[in-house]
gemmi code that builds the backbone of each chain (N, CA, C; Angstrom):
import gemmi

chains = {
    "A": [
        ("UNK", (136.243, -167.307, -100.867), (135.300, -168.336, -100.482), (135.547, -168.737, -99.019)),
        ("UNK", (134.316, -169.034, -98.613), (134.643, -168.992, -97.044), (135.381, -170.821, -96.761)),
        ("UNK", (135.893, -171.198, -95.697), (136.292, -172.183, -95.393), (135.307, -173.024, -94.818)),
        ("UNK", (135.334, -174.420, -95.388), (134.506, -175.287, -95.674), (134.223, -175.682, -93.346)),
        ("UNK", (132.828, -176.043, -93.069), (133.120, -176.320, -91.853), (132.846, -177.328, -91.594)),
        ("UNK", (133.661, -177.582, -90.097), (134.160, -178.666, -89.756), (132.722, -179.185, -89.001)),
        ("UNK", (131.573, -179.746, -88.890), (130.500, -179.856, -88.531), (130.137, -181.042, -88.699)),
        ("UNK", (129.944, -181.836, -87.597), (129.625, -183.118, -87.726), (127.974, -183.438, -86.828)),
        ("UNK", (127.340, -184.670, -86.693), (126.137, -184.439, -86.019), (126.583, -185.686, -85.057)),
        ("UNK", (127.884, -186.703, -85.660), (127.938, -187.657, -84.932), (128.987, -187.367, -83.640)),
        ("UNK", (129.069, -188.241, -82.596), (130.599, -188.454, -81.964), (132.036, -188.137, -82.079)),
        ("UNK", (132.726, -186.936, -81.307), (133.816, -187.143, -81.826), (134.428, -188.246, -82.838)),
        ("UNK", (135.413, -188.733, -83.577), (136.058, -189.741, -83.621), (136.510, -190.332, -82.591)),
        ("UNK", (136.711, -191.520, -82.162), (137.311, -192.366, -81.303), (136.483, -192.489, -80.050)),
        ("UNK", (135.615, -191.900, -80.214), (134.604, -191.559, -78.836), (133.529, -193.797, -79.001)),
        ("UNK", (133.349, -193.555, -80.077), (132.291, -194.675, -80.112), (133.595, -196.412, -79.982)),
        ("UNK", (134.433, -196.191, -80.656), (135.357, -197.131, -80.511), (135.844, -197.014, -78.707)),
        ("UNK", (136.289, -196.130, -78.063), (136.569, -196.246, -76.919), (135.327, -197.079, -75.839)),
        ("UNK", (134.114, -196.729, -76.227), (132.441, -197.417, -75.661), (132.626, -198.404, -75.762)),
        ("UNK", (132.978, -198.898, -77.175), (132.569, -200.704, -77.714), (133.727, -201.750, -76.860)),
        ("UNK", (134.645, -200.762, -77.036), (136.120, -201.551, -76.820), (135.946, -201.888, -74.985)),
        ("UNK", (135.405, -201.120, -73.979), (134.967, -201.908, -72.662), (134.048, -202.655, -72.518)),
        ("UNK", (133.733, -203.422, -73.878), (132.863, -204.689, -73.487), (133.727, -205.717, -74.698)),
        ("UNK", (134.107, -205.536, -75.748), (135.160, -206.091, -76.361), (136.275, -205.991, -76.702)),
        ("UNK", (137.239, -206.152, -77.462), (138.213, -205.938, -78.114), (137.568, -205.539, -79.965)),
        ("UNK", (137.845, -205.148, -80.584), (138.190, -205.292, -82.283), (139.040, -205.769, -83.163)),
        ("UNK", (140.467, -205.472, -81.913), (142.060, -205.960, -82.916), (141.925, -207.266, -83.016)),
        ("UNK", (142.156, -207.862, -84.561), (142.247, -208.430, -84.384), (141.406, -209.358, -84.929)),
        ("UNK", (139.668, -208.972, -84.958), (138.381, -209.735, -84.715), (138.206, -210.001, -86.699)),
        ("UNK", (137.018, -210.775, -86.460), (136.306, -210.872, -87.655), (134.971, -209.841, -87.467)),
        ("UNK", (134.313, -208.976, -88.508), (133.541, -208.049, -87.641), (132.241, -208.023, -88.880)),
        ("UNK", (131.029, -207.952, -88.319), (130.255, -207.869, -89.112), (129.426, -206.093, -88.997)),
        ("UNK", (129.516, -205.232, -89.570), (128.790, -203.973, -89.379), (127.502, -203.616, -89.959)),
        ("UNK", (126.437, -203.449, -89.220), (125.303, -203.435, -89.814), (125.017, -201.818, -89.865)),
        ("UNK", (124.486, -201.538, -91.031), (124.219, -200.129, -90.974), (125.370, -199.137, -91.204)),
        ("UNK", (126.357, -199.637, -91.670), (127.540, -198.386, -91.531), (127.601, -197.225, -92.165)),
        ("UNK", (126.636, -197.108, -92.902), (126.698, -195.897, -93.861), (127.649, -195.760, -94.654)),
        ("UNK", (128.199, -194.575, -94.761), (129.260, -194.139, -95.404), (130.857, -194.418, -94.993)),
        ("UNK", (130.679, -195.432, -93.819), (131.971, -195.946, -93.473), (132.797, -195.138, -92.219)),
        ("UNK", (131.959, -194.230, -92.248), (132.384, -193.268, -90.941), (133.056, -193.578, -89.672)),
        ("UNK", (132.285, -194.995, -88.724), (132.901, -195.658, -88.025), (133.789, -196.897, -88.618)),
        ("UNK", (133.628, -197.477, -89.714), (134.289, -198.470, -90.068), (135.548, -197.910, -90.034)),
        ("UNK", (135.730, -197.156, -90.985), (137.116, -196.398, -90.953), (137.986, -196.567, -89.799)),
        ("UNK", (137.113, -196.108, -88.574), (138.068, -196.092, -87.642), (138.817, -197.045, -86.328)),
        ("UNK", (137.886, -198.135, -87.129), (138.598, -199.615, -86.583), (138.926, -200.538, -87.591)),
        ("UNK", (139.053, -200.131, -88.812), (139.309, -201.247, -89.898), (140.900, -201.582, -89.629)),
        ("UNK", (141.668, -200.681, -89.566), (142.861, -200.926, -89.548), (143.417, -202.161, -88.877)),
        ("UNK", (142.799, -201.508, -87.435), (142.834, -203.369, -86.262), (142.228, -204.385, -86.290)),
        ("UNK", (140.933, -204.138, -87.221), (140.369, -205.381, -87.030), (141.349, -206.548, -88.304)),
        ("UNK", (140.782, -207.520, -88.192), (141.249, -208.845, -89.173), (140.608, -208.647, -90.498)),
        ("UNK", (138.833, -208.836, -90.686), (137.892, -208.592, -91.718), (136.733, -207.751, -91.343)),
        ("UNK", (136.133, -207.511, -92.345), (134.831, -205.898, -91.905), (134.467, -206.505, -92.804)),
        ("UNK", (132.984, -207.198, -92.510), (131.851, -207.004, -93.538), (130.910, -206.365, -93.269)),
        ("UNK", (130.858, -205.265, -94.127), (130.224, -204.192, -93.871), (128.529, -203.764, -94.864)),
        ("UNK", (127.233, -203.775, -94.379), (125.998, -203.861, -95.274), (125.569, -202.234, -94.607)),
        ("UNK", (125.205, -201.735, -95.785), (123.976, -200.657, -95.704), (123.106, -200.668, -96.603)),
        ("UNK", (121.814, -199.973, -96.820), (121.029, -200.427, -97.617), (120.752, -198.945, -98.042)),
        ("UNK", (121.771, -197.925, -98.408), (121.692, -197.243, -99.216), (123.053, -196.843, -100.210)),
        ("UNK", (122.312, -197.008, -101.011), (123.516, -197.014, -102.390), (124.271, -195.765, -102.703)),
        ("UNK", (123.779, -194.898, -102.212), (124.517, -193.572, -101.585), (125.817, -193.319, -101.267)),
        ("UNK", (125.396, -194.023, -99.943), (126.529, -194.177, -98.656), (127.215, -195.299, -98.889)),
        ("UNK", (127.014, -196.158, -99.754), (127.838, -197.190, -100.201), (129.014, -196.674, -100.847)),
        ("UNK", (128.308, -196.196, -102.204), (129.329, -195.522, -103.031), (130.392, -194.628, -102.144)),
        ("UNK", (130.029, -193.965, -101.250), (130.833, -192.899, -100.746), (131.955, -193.634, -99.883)),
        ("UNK", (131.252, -194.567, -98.992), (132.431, -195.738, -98.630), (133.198, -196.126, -99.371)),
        ("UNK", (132.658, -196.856, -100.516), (133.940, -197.063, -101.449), (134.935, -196.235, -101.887)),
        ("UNK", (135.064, -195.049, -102.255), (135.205, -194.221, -103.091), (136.028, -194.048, -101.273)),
        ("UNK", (136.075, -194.112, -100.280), (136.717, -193.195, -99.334), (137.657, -194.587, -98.682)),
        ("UNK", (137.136, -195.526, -99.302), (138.316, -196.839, -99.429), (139.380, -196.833, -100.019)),
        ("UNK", (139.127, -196.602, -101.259), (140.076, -196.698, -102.072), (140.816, -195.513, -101.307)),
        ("UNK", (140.531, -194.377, -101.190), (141.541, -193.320, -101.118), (142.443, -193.991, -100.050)),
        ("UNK", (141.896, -194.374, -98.877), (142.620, -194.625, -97.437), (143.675, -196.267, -98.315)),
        ("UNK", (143.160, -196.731, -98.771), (144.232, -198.100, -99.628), (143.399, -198.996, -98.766)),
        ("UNK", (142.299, -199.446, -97.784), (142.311, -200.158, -96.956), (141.511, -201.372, -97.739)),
        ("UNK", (142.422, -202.387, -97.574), (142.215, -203.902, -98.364), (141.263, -204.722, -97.514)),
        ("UNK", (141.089, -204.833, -95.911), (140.547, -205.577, -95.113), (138.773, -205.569, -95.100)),
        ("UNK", (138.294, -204.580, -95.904), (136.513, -204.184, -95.729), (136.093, -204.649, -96.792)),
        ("UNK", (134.882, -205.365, -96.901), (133.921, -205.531, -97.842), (132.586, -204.697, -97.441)),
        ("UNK", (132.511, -203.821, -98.572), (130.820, -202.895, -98.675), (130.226, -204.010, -99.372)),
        ("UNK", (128.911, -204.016, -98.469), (127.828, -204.294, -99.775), (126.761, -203.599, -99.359)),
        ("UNK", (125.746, -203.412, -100.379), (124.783, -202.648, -100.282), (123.534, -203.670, -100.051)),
        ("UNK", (122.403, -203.467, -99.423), (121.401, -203.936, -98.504), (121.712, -204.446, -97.199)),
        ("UNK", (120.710, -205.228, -97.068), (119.773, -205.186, -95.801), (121.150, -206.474, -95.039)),
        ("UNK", (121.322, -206.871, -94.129), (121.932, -207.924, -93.345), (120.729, -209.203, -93.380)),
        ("UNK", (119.520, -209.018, -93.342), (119.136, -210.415, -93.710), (119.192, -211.008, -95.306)),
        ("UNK", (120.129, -210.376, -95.746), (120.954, -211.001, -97.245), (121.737, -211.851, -96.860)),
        ("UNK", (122.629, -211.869, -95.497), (123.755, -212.588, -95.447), (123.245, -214.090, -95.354)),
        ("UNK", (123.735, -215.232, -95.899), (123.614, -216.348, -96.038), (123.532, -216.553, -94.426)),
        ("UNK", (122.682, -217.729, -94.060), (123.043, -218.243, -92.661), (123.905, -218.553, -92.225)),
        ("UNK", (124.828, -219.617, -93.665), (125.665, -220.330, -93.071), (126.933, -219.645, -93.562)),
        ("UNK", (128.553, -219.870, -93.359), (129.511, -218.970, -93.364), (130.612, -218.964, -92.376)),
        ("UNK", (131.600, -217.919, -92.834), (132.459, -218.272, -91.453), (132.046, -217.348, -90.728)),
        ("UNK", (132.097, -217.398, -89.355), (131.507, -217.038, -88.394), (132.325, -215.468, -88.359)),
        ("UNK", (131.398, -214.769, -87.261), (131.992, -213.230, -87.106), (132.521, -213.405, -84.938)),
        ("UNK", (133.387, -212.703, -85.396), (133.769, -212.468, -83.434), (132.619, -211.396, -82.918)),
        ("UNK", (132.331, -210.308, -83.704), (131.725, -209.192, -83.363), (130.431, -208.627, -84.517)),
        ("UNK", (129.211, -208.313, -84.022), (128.341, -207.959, -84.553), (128.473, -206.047, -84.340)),
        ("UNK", (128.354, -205.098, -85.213), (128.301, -204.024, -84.996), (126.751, -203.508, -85.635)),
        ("UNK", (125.921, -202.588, -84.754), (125.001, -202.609, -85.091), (125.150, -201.012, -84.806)),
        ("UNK", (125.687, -200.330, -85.695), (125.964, -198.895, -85.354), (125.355, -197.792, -85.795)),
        ("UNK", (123.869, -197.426, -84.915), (123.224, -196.512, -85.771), (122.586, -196.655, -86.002)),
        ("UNK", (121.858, -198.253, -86.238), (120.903, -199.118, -87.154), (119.693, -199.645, -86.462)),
        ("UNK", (118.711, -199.418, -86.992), (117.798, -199.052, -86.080), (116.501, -199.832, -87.102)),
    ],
    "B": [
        ("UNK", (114.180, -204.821, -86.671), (115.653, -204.709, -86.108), (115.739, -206.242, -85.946)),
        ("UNK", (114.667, -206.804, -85.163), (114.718, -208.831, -84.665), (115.377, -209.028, -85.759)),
        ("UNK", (114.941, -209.188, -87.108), (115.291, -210.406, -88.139), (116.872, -210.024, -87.994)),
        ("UNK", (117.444, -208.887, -88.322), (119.139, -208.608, -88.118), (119.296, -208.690, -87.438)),
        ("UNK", (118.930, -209.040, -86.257), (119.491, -209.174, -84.949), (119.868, -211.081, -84.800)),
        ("UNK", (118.917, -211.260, -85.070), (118.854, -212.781, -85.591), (119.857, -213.657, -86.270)),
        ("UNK", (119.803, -213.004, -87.786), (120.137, -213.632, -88.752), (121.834, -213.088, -88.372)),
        ("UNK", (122.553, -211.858, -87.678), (123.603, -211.564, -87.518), (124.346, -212.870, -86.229)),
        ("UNK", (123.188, -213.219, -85.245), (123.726, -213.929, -84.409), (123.762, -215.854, -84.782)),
        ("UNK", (122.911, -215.661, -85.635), (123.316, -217.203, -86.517), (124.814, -217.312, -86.875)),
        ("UNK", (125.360, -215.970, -87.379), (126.725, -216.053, -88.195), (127.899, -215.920, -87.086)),
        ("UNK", (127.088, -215.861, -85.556), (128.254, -215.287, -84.728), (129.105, -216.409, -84.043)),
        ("UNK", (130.599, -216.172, -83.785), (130.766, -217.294, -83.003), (129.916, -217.627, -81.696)),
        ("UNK", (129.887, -218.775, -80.557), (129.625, -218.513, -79.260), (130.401, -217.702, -78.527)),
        ("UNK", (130.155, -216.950, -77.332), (130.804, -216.152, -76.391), (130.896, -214.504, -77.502)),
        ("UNK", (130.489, -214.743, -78.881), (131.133, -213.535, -79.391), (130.029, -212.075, -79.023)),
        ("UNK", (130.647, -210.959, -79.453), (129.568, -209.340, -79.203), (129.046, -208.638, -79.963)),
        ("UNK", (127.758, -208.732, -79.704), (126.501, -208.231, -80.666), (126.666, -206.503, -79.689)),
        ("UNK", (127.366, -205.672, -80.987), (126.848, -204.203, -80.075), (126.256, -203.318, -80.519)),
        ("UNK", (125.485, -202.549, -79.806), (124.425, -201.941, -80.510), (124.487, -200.206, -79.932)),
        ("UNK", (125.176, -199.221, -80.904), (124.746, -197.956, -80.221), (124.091, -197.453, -81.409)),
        ("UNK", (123.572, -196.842, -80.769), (122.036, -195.613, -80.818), (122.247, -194.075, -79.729)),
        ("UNK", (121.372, -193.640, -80.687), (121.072, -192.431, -79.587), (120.113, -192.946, -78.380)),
        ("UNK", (120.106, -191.981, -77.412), (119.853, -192.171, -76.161), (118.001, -191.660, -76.078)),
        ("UNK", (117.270, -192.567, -75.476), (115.823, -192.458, -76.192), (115.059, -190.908, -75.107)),
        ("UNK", (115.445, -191.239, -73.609), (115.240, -190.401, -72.947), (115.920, -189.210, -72.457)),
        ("UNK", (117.367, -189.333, -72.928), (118.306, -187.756, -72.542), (118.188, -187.235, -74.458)),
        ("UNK", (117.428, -186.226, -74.669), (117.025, -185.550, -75.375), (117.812, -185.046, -76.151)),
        ("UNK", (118.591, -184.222, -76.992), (119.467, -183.107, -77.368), (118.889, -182.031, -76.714)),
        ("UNK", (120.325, -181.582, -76.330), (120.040, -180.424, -75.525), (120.600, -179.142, -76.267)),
        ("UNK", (119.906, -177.592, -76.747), (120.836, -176.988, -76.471), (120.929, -175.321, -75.943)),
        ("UNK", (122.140, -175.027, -75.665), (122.222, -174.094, -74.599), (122.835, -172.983, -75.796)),
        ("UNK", (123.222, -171.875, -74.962), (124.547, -170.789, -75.182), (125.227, -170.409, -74.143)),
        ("UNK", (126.322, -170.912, -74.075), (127.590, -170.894, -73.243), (127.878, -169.203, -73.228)),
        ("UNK", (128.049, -168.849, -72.551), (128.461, -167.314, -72.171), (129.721, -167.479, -70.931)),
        ("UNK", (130.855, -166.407, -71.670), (132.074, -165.797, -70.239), (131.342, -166.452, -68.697)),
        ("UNK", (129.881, -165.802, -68.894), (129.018, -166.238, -67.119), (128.648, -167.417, -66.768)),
        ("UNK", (128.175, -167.890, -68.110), (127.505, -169.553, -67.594), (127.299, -169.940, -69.133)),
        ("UNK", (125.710, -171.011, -68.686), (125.328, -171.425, -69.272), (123.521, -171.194, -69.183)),
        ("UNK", (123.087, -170.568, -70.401), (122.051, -170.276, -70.586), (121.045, -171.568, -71.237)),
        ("UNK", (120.187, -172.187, -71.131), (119.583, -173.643, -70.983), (118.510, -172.717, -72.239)),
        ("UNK", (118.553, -173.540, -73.433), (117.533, -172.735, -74.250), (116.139, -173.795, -74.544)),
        ("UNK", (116.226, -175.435, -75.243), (115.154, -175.940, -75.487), (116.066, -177.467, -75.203)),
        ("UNK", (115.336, -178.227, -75.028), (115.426, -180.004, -75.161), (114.543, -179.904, -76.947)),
        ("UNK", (115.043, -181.080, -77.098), (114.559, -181.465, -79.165), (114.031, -182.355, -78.966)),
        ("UNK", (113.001, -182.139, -79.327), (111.996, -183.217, -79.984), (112.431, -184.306, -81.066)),
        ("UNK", (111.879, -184.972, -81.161), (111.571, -186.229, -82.121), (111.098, -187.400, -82.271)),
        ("UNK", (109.880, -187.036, -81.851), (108.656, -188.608, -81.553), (108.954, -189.532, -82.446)),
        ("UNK", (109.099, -188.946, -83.784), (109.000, -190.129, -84.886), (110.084, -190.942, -84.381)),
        ("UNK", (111.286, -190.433, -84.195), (112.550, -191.187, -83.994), (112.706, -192.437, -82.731)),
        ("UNK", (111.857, -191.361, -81.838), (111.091, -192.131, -80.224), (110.937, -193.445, -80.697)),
        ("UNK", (110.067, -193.673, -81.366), (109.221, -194.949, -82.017), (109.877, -195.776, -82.503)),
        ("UNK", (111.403, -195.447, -83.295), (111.804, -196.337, -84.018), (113.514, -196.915, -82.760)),
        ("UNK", (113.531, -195.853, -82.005), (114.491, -196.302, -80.985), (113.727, -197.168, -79.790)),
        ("UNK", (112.336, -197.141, -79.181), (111.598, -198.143, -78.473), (111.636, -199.374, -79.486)),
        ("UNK", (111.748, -199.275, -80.252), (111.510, -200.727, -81.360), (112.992, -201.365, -81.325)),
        ("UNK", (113.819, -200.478, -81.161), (115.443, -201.127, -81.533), (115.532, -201.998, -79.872)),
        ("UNK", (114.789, -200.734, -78.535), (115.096, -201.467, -77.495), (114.416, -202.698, -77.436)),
        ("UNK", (113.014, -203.109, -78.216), (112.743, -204.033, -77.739), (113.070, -205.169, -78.391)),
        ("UNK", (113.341, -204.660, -79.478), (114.601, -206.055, -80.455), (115.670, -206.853, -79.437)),
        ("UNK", (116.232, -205.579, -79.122), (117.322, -206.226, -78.186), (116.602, -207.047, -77.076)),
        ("UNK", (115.464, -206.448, -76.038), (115.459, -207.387, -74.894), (114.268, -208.581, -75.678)),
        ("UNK", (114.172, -208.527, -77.079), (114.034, -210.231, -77.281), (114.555, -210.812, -77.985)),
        ("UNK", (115.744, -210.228, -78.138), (117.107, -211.899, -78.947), (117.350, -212.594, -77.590)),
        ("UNK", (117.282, -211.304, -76.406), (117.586, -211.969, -74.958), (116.799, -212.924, -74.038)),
        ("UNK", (115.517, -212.692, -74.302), (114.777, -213.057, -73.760), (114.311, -214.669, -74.884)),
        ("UNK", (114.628, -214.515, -76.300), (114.604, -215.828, -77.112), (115.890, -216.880, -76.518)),
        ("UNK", (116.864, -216.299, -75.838), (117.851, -216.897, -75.225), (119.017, -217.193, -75.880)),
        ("UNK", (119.012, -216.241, -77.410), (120.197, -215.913, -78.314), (121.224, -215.398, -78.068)),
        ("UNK", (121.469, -214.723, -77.132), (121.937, -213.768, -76.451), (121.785, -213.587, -74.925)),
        ("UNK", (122.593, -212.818, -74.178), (122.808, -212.183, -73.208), (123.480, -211.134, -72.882)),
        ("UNK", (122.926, -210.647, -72.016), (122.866, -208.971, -71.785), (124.840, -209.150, -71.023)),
        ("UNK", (125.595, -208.211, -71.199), (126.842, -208.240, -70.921), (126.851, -206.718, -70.271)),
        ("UNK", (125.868, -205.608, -71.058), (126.478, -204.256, -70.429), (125.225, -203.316, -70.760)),
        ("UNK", (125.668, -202.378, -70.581), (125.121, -200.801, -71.107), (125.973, -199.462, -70.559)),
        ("UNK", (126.168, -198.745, -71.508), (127.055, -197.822, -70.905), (126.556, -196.725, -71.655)),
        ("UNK", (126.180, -195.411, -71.050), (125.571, -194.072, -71.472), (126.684, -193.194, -71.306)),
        ("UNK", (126.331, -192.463, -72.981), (127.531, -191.044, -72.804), (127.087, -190.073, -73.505)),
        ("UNK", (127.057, -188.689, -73.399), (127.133, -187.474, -73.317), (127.772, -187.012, -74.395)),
        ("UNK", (128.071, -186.325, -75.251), (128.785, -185.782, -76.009), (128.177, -184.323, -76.247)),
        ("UNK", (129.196, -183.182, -76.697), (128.706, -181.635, -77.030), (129.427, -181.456, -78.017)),
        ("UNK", (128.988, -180.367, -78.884), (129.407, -179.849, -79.940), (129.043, -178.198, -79.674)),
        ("UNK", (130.817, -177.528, -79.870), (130.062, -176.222, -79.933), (130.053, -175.373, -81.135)),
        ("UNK", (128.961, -174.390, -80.990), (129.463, -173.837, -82.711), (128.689, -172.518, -82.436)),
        ("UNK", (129.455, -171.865, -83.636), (129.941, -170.358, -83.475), (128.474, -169.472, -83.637)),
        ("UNK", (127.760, -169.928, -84.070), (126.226, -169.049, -84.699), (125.278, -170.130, -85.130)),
        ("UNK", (123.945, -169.708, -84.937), (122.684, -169.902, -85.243), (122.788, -170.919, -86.777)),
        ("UNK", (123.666, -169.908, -87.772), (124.001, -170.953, -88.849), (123.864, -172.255, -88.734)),
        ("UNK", (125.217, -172.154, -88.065), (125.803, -173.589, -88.091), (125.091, -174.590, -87.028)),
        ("UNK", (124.043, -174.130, -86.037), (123.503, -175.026, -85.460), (122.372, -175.508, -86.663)),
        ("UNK", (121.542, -174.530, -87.467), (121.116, -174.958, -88.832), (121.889, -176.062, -89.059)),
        ("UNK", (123.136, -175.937, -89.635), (123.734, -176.995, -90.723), (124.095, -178.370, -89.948)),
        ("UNK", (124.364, -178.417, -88.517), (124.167, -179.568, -87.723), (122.865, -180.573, -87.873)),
        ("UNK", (121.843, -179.328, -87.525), (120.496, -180.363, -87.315), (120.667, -180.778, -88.928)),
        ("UNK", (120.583, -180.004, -89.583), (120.720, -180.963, -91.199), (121.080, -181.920, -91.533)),
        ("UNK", (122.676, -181.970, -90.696), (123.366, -183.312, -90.580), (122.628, -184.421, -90.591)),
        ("UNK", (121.954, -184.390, -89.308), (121.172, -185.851, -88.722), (120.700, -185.976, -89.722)),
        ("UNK", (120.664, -187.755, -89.355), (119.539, -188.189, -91.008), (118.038, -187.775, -90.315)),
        ("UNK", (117.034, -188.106, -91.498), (116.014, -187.754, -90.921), (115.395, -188.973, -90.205)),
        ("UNK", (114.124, -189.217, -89.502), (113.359, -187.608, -89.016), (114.710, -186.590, -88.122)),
        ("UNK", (114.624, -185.530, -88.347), (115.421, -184.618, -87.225), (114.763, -184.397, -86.416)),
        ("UNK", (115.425, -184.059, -85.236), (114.773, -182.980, -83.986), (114.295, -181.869, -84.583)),
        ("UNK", (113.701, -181.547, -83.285), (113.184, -180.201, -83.845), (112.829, -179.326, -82.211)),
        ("UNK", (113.016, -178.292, -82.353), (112.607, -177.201, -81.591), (111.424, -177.210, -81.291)),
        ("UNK", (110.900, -177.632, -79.887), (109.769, -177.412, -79.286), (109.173, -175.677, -79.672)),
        ("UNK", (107.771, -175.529, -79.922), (107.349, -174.136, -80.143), (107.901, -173.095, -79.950)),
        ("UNK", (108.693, -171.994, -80.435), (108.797, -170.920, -79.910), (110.419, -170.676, -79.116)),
        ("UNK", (111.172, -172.204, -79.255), (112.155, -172.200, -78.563), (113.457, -171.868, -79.677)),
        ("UNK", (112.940, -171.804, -80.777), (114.157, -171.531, -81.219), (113.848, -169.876, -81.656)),
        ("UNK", (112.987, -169.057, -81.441), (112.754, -167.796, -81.774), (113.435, -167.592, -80.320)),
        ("UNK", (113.551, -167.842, -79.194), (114.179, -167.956, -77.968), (115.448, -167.693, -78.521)),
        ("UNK", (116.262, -168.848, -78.763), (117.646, -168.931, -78.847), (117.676, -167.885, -79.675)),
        ("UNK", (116.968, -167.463, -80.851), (117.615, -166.161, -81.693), (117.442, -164.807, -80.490)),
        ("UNK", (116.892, -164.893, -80.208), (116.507, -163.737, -79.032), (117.593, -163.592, -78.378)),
        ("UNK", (117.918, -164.332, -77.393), (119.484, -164.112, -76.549), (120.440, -164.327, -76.780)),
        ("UNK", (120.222, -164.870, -78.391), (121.758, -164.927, -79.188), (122.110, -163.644, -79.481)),
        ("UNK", (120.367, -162.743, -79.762), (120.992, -160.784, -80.371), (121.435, -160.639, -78.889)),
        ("UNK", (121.723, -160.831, -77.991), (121.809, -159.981, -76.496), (123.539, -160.802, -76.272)),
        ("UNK", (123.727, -161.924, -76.682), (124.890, -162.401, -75.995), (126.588, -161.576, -75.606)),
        ("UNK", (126.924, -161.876, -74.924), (127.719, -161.071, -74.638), (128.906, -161.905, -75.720)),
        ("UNK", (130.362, -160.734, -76.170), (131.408, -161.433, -76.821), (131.733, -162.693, -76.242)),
        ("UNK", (132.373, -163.566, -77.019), (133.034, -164.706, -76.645), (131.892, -166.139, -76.271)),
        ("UNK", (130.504, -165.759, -77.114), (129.553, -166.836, -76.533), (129.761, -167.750, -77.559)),
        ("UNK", (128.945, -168.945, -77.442), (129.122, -170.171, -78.581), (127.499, -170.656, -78.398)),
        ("UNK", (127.400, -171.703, -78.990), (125.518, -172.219, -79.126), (126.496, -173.552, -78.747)),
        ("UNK", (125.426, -174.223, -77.714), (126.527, -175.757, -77.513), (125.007, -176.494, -77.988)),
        ("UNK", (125.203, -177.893, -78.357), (124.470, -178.650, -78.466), (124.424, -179.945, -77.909)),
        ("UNK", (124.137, -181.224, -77.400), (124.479, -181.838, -76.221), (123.458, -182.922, -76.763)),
        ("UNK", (124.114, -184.016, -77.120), (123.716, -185.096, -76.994), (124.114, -186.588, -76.654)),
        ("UNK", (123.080, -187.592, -76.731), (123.577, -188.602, -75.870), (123.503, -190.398, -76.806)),
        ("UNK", (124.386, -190.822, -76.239), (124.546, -192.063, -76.916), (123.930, -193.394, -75.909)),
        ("UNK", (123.801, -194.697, -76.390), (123.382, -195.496, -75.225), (124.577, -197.025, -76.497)),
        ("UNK", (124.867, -197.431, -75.793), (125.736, -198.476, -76.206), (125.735, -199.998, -75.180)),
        ("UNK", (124.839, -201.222, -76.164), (123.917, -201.918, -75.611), (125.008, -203.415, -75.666)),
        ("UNK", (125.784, -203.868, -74.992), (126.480, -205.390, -75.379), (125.990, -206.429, -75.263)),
        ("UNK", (125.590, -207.322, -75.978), (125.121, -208.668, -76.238), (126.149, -209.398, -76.299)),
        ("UNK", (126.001, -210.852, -75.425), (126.966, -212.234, -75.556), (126.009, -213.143, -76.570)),
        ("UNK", (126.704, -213.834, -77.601), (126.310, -214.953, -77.953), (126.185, -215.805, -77.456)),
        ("UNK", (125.279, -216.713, -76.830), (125.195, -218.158, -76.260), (125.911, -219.210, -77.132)),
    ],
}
model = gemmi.Model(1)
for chain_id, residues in chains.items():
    chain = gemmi.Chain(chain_id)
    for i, (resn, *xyz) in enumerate(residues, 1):
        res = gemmi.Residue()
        res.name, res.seqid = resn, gemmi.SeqId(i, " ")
        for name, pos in zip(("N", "CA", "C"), xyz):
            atom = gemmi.Atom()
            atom.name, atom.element = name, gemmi.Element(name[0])
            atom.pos, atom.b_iso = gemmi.Position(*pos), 0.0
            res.add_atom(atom)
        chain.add_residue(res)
    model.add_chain(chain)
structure = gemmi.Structure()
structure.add_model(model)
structure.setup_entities()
């Protein structure tokens, strides 16, 4: 069987975190991610950030986030599935809005 | 895009960063075949539908700014390539993207199969695209 390939359509890794990070920081932050899909970029700032609340509005890419949570152990992210005008108005506030992808 | 743009900056602290990347509306995907000699320039990709829904994201943004929710802090454009070994796998790329995908202007990808049969050893298919990464301040 041939070997599975390595083929992506997005950004290296670390390519989109290096962009964001010369206009903010992450370590550290409270972070709200809109659109994350399958967790692809979350992944790769969850570690530093403080909290990740993270919305997509397909149940798909939800599941697959989760399911790629658990494996990594990472305790700091909340998935939920839909839209960001779900989130209550009021709340504790976010340091950072991520709007990655989301269109 | 407004209402999330909105309802995300209600929840934000002041001074905090609304960021927004997307693909890049006017640097196209590009792609070539890299050869030992150069670089052979094969088609730019289409995708009007996508056009439409990235003019809509820009103009979300310049009116949280212009509602005075926000302020403009940056923009920074980047480039990225991917290379890959055969025609295949540029297939299984464009697949990648969610949809709508690009697509090959007329006749341009019977092109790339064309001077892909002629390429000399050691060529690759590169593909070349671009990001735009938009920073918003909270007021």
């Amino acid at each position: 069987m041939a070997a599975a390939l390595d083929i992506s359509a997005y950004p290296p890794d670390g390519m989109e975190i290096r962009l964001i990070e010369r206009f903010t920081t992450l370590r550290g932050r409270r972070i709200l991610e809109v659109g994350c899909g399958d967790g692809r970029l979350t992944f790769q700032y969850a570690l530093a950030a403080r909290e990740v609340l993270a919305f997509d509005p397909d149940r798909a890419s939800i599941e697959d986030a989760l399911d790629e949570q658990a494996r990594l152990g990472i305790q700091n992210v909340a998935f939920r599935l839909g839209s960001v005008e779900r989130l209550p108005a009021r709340g504790a506030p976010f340091d950072v809005a991520l709007f990655s992808w989301s269109l | 895009m407004v209402h999330a743009l909105r309802r995300a900056g209600q929840r934000m602290q002041p001074g905090g960063s609304l960021i927004s990347i997307r693909p890049h509306r006017t640097w196209r995907p590009s792609v070539a075949i890299i050869t030992p000699a150069g670089r052979v320039p094969i088609a730019q990709l289409n995708n009007s539908a996508f056009d439409r829904r990235l003019s809509s994201a820009e103009a979300a943004l310049a009116r949280v700014v212009a509602e005075g929710r926000f302020t403009l802090a940056g923009v920074r454009n980047h480039r990225y390539r991917a290379r890959l070994d055969n025609p295949s796998q540029l297939r299984t790329y464009l697949e990648l993207i969610a949809a709508p995908r690009p697509r090959f202007p007329a006749g341009r990808r019977a092109h790339l199969l064309e001077i892909w049969r002629s390429r000399p050893r050691g060529s690759k298919i590169e593909i070349a695209e671009s990001i735009v990464v938009t920073a918003l301040r909270r007021r």
